[in-house]
C-alpha positions in Angstrom: 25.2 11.8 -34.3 28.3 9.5 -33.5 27.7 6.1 -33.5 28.0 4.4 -29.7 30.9 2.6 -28.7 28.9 1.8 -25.4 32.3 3.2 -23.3 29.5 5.6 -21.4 32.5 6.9 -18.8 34.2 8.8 -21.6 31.3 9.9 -23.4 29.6 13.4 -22.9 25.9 12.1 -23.5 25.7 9.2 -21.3 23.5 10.6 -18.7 21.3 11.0 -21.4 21.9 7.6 -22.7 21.1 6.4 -18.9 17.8 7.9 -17.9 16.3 6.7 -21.4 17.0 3.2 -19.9 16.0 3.6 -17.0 12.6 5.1 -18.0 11.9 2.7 -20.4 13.1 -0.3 -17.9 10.4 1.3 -15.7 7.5 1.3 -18.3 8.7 -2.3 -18.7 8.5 -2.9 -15.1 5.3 -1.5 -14.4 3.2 -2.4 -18.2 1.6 -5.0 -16.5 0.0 -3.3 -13.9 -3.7 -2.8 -14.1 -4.7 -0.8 -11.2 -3.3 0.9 -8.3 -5.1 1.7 -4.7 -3.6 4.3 -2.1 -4.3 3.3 1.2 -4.1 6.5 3.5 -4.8 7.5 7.0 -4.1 10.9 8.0 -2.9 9.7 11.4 -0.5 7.1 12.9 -1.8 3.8 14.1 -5.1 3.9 12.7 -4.4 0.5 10.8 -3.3 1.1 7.3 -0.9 -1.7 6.7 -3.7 -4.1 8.2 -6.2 -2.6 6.1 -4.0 -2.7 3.3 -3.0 -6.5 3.7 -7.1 -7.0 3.9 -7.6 -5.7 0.6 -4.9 -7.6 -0.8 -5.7 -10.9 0.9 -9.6 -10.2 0.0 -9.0 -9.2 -3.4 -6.5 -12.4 -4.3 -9.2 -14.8 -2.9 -11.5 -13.6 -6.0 -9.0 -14.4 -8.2 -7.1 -11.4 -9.3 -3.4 -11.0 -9.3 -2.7 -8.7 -6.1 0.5 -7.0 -4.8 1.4 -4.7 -2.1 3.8 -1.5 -2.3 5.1 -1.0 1.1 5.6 2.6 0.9 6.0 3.1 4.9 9.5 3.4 4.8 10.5 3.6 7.9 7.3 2.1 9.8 7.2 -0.9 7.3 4.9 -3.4 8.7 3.7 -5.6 5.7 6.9 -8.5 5.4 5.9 -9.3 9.0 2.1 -9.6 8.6 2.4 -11.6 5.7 5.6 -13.9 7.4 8.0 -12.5 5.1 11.7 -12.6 6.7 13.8 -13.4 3.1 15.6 -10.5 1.5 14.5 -9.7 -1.9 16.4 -11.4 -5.0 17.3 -9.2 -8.3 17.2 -10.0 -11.6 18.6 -8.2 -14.7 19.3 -4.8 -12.1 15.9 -5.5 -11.1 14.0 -6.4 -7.9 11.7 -8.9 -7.8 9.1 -9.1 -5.5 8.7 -11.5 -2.9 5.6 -14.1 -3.3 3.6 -14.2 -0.1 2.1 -17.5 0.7 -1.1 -16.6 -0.8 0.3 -15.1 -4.3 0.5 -11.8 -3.3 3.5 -9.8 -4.9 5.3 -7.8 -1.7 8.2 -5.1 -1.7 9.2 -3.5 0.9 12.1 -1.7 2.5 12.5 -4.4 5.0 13.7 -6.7 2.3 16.7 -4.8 1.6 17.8 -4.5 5.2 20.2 -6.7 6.5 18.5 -6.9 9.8 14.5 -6.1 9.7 14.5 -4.2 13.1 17.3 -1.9 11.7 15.9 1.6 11.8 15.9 3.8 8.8 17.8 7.1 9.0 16.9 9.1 5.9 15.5 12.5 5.1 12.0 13.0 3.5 13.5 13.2 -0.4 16.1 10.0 0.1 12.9 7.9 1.4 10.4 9.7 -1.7 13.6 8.5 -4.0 13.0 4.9 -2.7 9.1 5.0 -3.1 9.9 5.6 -6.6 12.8 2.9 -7.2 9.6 0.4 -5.7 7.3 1.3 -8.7 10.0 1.7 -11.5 13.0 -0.8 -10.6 10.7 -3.9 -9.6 9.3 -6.3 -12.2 6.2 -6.9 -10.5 5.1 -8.8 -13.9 0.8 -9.4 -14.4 -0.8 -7.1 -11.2 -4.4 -6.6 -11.7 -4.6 -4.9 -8.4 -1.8 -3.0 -6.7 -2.2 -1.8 -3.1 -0.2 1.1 -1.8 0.1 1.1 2.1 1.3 4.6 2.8 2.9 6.4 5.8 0.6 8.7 7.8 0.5 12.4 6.9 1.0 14.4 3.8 4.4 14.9 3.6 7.0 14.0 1.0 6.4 10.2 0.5 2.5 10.6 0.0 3.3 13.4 -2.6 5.8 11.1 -4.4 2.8 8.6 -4.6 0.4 11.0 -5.8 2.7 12.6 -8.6 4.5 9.0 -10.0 2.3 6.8 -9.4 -0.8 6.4 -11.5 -3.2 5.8 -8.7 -6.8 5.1 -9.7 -8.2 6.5 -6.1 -7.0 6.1 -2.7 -9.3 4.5 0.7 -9.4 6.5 3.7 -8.5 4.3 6.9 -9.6 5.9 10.5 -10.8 5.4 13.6 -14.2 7.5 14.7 -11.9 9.7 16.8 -12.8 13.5 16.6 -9.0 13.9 16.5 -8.4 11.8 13.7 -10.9 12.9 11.9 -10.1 16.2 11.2 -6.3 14.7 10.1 -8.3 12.5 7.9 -10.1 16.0 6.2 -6.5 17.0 5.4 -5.9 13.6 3.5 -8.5 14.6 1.7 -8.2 17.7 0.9 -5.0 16.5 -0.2 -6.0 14.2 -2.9 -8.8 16.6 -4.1 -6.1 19.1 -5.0 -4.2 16.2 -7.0 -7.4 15.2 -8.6 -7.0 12.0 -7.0 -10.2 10.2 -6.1 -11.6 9.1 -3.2 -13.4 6.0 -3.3 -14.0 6.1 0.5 -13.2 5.4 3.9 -12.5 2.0 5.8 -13.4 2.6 10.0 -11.2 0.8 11.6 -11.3 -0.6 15.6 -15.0 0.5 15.4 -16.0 -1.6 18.4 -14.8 -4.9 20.4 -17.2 -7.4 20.2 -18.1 -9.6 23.7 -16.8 -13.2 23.7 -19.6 -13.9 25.8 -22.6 -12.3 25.1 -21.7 -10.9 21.1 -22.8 -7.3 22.3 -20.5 -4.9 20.4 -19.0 -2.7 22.4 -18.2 0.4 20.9 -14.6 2.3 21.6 -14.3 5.1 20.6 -18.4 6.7 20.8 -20.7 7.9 17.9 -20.6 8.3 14.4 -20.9 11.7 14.6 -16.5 11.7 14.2 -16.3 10.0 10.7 -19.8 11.7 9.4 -18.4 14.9 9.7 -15.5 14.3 7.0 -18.3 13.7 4.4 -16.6 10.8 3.0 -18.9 7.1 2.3 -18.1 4.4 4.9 -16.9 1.3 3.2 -16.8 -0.9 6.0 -16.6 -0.8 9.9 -13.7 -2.9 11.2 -13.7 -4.6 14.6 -10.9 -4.3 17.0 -10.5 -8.4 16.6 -7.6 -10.1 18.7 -7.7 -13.0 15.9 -6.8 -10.8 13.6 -4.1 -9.0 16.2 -2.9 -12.6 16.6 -2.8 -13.5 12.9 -0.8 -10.6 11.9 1.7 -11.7 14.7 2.4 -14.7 13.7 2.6 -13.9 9.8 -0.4 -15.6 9.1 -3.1 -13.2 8.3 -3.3 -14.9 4.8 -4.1 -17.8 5.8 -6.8 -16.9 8.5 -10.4 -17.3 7.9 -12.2 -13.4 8.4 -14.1 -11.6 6.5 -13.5 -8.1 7.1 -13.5 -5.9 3.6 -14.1 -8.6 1.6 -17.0 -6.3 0.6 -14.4 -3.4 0.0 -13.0 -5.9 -2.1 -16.0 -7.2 -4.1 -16.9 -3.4 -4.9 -13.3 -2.5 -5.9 -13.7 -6.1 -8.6 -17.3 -4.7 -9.4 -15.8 -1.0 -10.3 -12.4 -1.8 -11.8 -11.9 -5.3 -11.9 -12.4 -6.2 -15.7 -10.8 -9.6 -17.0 -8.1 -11.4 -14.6 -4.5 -11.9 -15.2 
């Protein structure tokens, strides 16, 4: 083999030459990751990205080294629940993730854009592309827990996620909607078939709780919605306008609730191990 003269644009094996870098600046990228959470919901607007930043938030407050992949591409709601408005810096043809005010690592696609409320007009493979370039082409550096906040469905993105990324189990968001539940059995029918596991379901907007009295009042009726998909409730989320207000503002981090700080203890307890 001919020695390299690194002039790659008149050489007939640089393609070659190319995606060994990039492969091994991926492993580099991504060595340090420890373990990686899908967060899925079958339907829109059931509250993954909340959920997701819960589990982060919850899981930091232990002491572990969290970070979010925002892989809603074009519904990307985690920069603005965690006040992020900067655009991401690079480093050696890297990205580098953006430090939330609590330590949590963050990329999303919103800190590429030049304007965050510029929509995203790309086809299913282009956005699957970027989902990829988020877990490869970012030095996220020590992560003991990664959380994945994907878009609804179980189309191309949520495939991408399941074949690249090495995902340790998913969690199930949903409301006890008969509608949404039977979306949420295709979720996880979908993840069977990958072998992914499914370490269980998060209920969200469960019930609104009086201001006056503390009754809670439930909104959506029985259990009998969420039983039927045969997968273990985590925890049962209140519709909670602090929390609604918090995520507003940007400063869900930083407010005082305690919703899936269990989820998060029994994540620690099953895969935490020694911190970063």
């Amino acid at each position: 083999m001919a020695e390299c003269n690194h002039q790659c644009s008149s050489c007939s094996s640089s393609e070659g030459c190319q995606e060994k870098e990039q492969n091994e600046r991926a492993i580099q990228n991504t060595k340090g990751i420890r373990r990686v959470i899908g967060v899925v919901g079958g339907k829109g607007g059931v509250g993954k990205s909340l959920v997701t930043s819960l589990l982060a938030i919850q899981t930091r407050r232990l002491g572990y080294e969290t970070a979010v992949l925002d892989a809603d591409i074009t519904g990307p709601s985690i920069p603005k629940i965690f006040g992020i408005h900067d655009h991401a810096q690079t480093e050696d043809e890297c990205l580098l993730p953006h430090l939330a005010q609590d330590g949590t690592k963050i990329m999303s696609l919103n800190l590429l854009l030049e304007n965050e409320t510029d929509p995203v007009f790309w086809r299913g493979p282009v956005i699957s592309g970027v989902v990829k370039q988020f877990w490869e082409d970012v030095k996220w550096g020590n992560v003991d827990f990664m959380f994945v906040d994907m878009p609804p469905g179980t189309g191309d993105v949520p495939l991408t996620v399941f074949q690249s990324l090495p995902l340790d189990g998913i969690i199930i968001v949903s409301t006890p909607q008969s509608l949404v539940s039977m979306i949420v059995q295709k979720a996880v029918a979908m993840a069977q078939r990958m072998d992914i596991p499914v370490l269980g379901m998060v209920e969200n907007m469960r019930f609104l709780k009086c201001p006056d009295c503390g009754r809670e009042i439930p909104l959506f009726g029985s259990d009998d919605a969420v039983d039927s998909t045969n997968v273990p409730v985590l925890e049962r989320v209140p519709l909670d306008p602090k929390v609604a207000a918090a995520c507003d503002a940007g400063k869900l981090a930083e407010t005082d609730v305690p919703y899936l700080a269990k989820t998060a203890q029994l994540l620690a307890d099953s895969f935490g191990g020694t911190k970063s």
